[in-house]
N, C-alpha and C positions, 0 to 999 in steps of 0.2 A: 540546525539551520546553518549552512552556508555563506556568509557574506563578502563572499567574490563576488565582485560587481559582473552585471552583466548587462549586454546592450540589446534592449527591447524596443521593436517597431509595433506600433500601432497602426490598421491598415483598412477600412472601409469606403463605401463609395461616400455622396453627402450624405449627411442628414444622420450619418451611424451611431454618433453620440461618443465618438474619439475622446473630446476634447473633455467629458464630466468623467470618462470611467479612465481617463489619464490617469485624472487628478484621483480618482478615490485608490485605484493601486499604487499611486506612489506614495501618499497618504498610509495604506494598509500597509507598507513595507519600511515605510519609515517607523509603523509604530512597532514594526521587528526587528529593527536597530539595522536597516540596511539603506544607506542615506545614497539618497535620490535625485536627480536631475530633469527634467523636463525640458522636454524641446521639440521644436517643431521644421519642419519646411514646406514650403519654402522659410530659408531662415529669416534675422533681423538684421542680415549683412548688407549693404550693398547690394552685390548680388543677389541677395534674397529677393530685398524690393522691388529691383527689376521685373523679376518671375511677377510681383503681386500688378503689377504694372500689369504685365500682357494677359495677365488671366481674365482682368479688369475692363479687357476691351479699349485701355488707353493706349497701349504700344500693339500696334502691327509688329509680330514675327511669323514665321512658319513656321509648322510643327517639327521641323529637325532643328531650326534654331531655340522653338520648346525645349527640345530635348534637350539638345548641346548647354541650354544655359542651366536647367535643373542639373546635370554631372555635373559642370562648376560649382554650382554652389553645395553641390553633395561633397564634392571635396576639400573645400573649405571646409563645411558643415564638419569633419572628420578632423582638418588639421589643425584648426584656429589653437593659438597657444593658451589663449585664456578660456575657452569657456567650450572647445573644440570635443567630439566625443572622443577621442583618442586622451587628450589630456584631463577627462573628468574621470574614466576607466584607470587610467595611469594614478591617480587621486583615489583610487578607489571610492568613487561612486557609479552608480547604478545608472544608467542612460536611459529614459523612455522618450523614444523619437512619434512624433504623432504626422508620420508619413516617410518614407522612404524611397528607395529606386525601386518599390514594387508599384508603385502609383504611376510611376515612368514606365513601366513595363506596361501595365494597362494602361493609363491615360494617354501616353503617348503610342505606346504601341497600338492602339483602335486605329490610329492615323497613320503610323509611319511601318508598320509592321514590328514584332516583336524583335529579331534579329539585329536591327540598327540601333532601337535604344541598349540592346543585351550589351553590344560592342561596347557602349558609352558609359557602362556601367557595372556590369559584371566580371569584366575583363581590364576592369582599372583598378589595379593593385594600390590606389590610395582614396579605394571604396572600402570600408569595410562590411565585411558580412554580420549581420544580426544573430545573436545568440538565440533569441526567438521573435520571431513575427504571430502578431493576436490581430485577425481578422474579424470584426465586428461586420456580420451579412444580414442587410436589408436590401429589401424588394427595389427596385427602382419607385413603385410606388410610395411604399408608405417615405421612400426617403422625399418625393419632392413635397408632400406633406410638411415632415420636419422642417424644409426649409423655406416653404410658405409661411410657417405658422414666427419665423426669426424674424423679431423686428428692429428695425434699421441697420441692416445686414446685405449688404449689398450684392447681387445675382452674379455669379463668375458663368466665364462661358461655354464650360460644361455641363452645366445644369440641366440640362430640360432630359425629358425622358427616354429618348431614342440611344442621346450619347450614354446617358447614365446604365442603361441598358446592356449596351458592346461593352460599356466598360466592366460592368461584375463579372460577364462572362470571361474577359482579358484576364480579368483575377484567377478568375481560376485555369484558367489554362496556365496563364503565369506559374500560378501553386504546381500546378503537376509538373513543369519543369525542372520548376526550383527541388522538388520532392526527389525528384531523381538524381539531383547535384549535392546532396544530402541537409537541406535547409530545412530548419525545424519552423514547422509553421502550423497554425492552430486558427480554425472556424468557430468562429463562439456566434451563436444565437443572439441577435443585438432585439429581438422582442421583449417585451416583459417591460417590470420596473427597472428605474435605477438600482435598486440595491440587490432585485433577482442578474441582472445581468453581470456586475459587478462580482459577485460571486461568484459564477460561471470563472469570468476573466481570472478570478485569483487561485481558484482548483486546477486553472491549465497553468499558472504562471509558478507556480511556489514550488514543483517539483522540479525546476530548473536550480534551484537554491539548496536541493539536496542535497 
């Protein structure tokens, strides 16, 4: 086993179950002696908050000052000196981000087209690229299920079924993109149990650590 850290995105629509099979591979790899980080974005910066503001339907922006404020806080997100992914990697720990600029690629690209958020993000050399992305794919249905059944969990405003819809498709057209730019990116099965799917995640994750 390998223990160069490496910087893992996690990537579904809602309701995918990101945030429990985070926790259970960073867990599985900590018990492989490869010490681990979790993280999320929007971040807990400032700007982070912001972003949790307009998702929330309390801040009015547009969907290109959407975009524009996710690359800010994606690049923070990369440079923060304390807790930043560039200086947890440098520390040699293992990065798992529970969203990325591929969320920006689809959620914002359903709105603004893909090209403008790519410029914002792909093309900003103090973005880094993911050693690998784990896409957890659920139906637009069963996802608004999941987040029906969350309680006192507040509705953001992408939620409902039509946007959730354009958006998995975004994903994957995003993926064929990124596939051709040589970005290592993995579709895992997010049906099943907690511990079938978690499985799944750790069979695609652990040959990266070869």
């Amino acid at each position: 086993m390998n223990n160069s850290p490496k910087f893992i995105v996690f990537e579904g629509i809602d309701g995918a179950g990101k945030t429990t099979q985070i926790k259970r591979l960073a867990s599985h790899l900590e018990n492989l002696g490869i010490k681990c980080n979790i993280t999320a974005e929007p971040t807990t910066y400032p700007s982070g908050k912001k972003i949790r503001e307009a998702l929330s339907g309390r801040l009015a922006v547009t969907p290109l000052e959407m975009a524009e404020m996710f690359a800010s806080d994606r690049e923070i997100h990369n440079a923060h000196e304390h807790d930043g992914i560039n200086a947890c990697l440098e520390n040699g720990v293992t990065v798992i981000s529970d969203r990325y600029y591929y969320s920006s690629l689809a959620y914002q690209g359903a709105a603004l087209g893909y090209d403008i958020v790519a410029r914002l993000n792909l093309d900003n050399v103090s973005i880094r690229r993911p050693d690998l992305c784990v896409f957890l794919d659920l139906t637009p249905e069963r996802s608004l299920e999941r987040i029906g059944a969350r309680a006192d969990v507040p509705t953001e405003i992408y939620e409902n079924r039509e946007y959730l819809e354009k958006t998995r498709k975004m994903f994957f057209d995003t993926f064929e993109r990124l596939k051709a730019r040589g970005e290592n990116i993995i579709v895992i099965d997010a049906y099943g149990s907690v511990d079938e799917v978690a499985e799944r995640i750790a069979d695609a994750v652990l040959p990266i650590f070869e």
